[in-house]
C-alpha positions, -999 to 999 in steps of 0.1 A, spaced: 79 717 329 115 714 333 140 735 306 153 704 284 190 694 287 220 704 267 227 689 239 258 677 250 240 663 281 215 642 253 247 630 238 264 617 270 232 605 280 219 590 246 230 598 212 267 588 217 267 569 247 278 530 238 273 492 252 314 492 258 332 459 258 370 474 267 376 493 300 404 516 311 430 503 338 418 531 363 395 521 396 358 533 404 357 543 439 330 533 463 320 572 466 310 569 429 290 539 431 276 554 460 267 582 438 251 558 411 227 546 438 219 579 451 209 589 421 195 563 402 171 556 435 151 585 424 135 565 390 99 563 395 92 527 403 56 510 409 42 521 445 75 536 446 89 500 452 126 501 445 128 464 450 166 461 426 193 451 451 226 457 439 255 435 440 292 452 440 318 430 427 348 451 428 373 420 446 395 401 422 383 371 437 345 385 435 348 390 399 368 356 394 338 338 410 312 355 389 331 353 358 330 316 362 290 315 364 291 332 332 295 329 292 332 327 282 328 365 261 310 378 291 336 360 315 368 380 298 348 417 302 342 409 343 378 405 348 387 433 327 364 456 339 371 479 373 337 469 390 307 448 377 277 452 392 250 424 398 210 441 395 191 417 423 152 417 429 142 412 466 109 396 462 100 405 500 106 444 491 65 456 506 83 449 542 98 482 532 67 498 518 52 511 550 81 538 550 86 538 510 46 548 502 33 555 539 1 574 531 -16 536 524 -14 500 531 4 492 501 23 459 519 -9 447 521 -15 444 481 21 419 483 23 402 513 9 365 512 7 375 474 39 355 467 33 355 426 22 394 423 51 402 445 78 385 423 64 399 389 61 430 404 97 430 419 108 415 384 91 444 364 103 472 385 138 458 396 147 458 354 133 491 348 158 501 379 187 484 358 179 511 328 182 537 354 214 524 367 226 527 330 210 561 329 234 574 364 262 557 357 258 577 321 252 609 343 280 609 362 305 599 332 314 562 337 307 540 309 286 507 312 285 472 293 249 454 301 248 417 296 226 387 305 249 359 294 251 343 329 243 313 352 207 323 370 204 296 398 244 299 401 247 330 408 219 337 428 232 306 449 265 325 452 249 354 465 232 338 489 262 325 504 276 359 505 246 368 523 254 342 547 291 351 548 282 385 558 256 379 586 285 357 606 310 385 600 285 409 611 282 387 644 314 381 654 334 412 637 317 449 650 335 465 617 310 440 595 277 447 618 264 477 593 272 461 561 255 431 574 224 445 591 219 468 559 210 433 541 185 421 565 149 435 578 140 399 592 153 368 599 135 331 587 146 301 599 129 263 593 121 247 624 121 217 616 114 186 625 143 176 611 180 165 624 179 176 658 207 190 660 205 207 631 177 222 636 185 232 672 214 251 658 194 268 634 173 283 654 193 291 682 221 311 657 185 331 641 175 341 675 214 351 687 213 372 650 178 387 654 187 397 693 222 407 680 205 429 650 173 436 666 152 428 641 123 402 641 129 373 639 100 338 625 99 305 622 82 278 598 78 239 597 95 221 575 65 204 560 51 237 554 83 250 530 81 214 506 48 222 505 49 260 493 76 250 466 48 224 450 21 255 453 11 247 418 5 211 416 -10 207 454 -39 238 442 -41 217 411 -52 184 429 -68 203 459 -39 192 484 -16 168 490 8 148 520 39 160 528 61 131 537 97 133 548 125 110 559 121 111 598 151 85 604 144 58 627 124 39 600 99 65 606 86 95 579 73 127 588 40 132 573 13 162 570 -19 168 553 -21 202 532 -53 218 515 -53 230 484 -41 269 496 -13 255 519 -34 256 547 -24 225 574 -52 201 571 -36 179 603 -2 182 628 30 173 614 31 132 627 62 109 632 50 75 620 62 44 608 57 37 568 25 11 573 5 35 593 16 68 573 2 52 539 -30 50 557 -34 83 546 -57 88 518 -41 122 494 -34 116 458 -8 138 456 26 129 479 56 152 481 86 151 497 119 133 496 101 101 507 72 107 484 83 77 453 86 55 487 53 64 497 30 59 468 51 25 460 44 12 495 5 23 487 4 12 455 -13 42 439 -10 79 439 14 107 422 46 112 435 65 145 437 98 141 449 112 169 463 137 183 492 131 219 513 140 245 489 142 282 504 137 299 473 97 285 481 96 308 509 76 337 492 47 317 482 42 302 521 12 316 533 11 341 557 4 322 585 28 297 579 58 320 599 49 320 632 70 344 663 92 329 691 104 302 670 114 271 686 124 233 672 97 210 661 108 174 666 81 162 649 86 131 675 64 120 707 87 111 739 92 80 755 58 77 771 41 76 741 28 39 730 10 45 703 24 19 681 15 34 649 43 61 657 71 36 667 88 60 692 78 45 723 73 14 719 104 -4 716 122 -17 742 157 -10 752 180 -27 732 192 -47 766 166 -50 784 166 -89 794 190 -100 773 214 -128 785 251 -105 776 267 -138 777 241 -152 749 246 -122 730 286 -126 729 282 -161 715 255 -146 688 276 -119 676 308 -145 676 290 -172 655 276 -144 630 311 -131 623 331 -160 628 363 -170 640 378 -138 631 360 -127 664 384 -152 688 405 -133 711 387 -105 717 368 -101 747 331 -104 761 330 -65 767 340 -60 731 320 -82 712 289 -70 732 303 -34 717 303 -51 682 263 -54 682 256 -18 671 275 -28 638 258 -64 636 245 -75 605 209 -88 600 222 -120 612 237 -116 643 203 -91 651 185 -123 640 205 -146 665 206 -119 695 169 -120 689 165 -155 702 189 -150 729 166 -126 745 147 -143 773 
């Protein structure tokens, strides 16, 4: 056993220490919030976890934007104070176990255990907040804990920092250690999607994960809506996943009851997609759906990334790459309605066209030319479609 501690170390520590709502007009450098860490690290945590992630806000305009996403008492102390400090939970903190407890599999006990990893990253992160009291205490700094803030907000804002960071860290060489130090892998949804969306968002993962070199994984759309209805799709043993896929199409896929893909992720065109016999529909095109059908339960709902711990393992999958979601232009299966229609001039009398689009719009039309009133079709109304129709030979 260890000799116990002065008592003027129990009194700094305990008896007389405070919850202090005032602060004193001097700065806390980053060599003593360093310090906090380093020592406060050292708390015993679950499988020696350490999953609390700390936020600095230390900026003006760091604590302005917190101070907004909180209660109007709490507010007035973060812009008083010198630093305030945010105590985060990463919920994916067993990637880090291997070198945290390596003398057993301990990720293994987490990983594709999305609700066991979050109450375990909840339980220990808070009892790392007491120890960050505790250091701070230790090395004579005075601390005000409070809870009186916006959740979703604020973890939305950090996210964005997050985000702020990793294109700093790409383009600026000075920001490359502060961002790399948030990130031991990179996730990115694949789609299908907008494609060009999506084709950007992969292509900016890979250019970070090559950049940073570390891993990085992809997953389907489909799969994310489905993880963030985990609850409802166990309770009623799966569900369809359908999506607006643009083009009058929806994206649909089947999912069992443990998130497991009971089918491909399909483009098809509303009367074929309700085919499809699930109870349960989510997605944003879900209300649509069972309407259309005329029975089932609708879950409306839009790709959420905060689902991402409770997708199943072998939802990520390496070298990710775009899903369209979409069959090319060889495809004639008409259920899908990709490659079946024909091009929108294809034997059409341009002449007959001109006059349709004229008499649908009027007179307001004369004077302009043939080549411009052909031009005007993409922004016909159902009319004008209606007469061009009949001009087609």
């Amino acid at each position: 056993m260890s000799e116990p501690l002065s008592d003027s170390a129990l009194d700094q520590l305990f008896r007389t220490a405070r919850t202090y709502n005032g602060y004193l007009d001097m700065p806390v450098s980053d060599a003593q919030l360093r310090a906090i860490w380093d020592l406060m690290k050292f708390g015993p945590t679950s499988a020696n976890s350490l999953p609390a992630r700390i936020v600095w806000c230390v900026s003006d305009d760091a604590k302005e934007k917190l101070a907004a996403l909180s209660m109007p008492a709490n507010a007035e102390k973060i812009l008083k104070a010198p630093v305030t400090a945010i105590i985060a939970m990463d919920n994916e903190f067993y990637e880090h176990l291997p070198e945290l407890f390596p003398h057993t599999d301990a990720r293994s006990w987490f990983a594709g255990n999305a609700p066991h990893a979050a109450t375990t990253a909840f339980r220990n992160s808070s009892l790392q907040g007491g120890y960050f009291i505790m250091a701070a205490r230790a090395l004579g700094l005075d601390t005000g804990p409070m809870s009186g803030f916006n959740n979703d907000a604020v973890d939305a804002g950090h996210a964005r920092s997050i985000g702020e960071k990793a294109i700093k860290g790409m383009l600026d060489p000075e920001h490359r250690i502060e961002a790399v130090s948030y990130t031991h892998r990179i996730l990115v949804g694949c789609g299908p999607g907008s494609f060009a969306g999506v084709r950007i968002g992969v292509a900016a993962a890979r250019a970070l994960g090559l950049a940073w070199g570390v891993p990085v994984r992809g997953f389907s759309t489909p799969a994310l809506v489905a993880a963030a209805a985990a609850a409802p799709i166990a309770a009623a043993g799966g569900a369809l996943v359908v999506m607006e896929g643009g083009h009058g199409q929806w994206f649909v896929q089947p999912f069992g009851a443990e998130l497991t893909p009971r089918g491909p992720v399909q483009s098809l065109l509303p009367d074929a997609a309700i085919a499809s016999g699930e109870a349960l529909i989510v997605g944003n095109r879900a209300e649509a759906f069972v309407a259309r059908r005329g029975f089932g339960e609708a879950l409306a709902m839009l790709p959420d990334a905060r689902a991402l711990p409770a997708l199943p393992a072998d939802a990520l999958f390496d070298d990710p790459r775009p899903i369209y979601g979409r069959c090319g232009p060889q495809c004639g299966d008409a259920r899908h309605g990709c490659g079946v229609r024909p091009r929108l001039w294809r034997g059409v009398d341009r002449g007959a066209v001109a006059d349709a689009v004229r008499a649908a719009f009027g007179a307001h039309l004369s004077g302009v030319g043939r080549g411009a009133r052909v031009r005007l079709l993409c922004r016909a109304d159902r009319r004008a479609r209606k007469r061009i129709a009949a001009a087609r030979r």
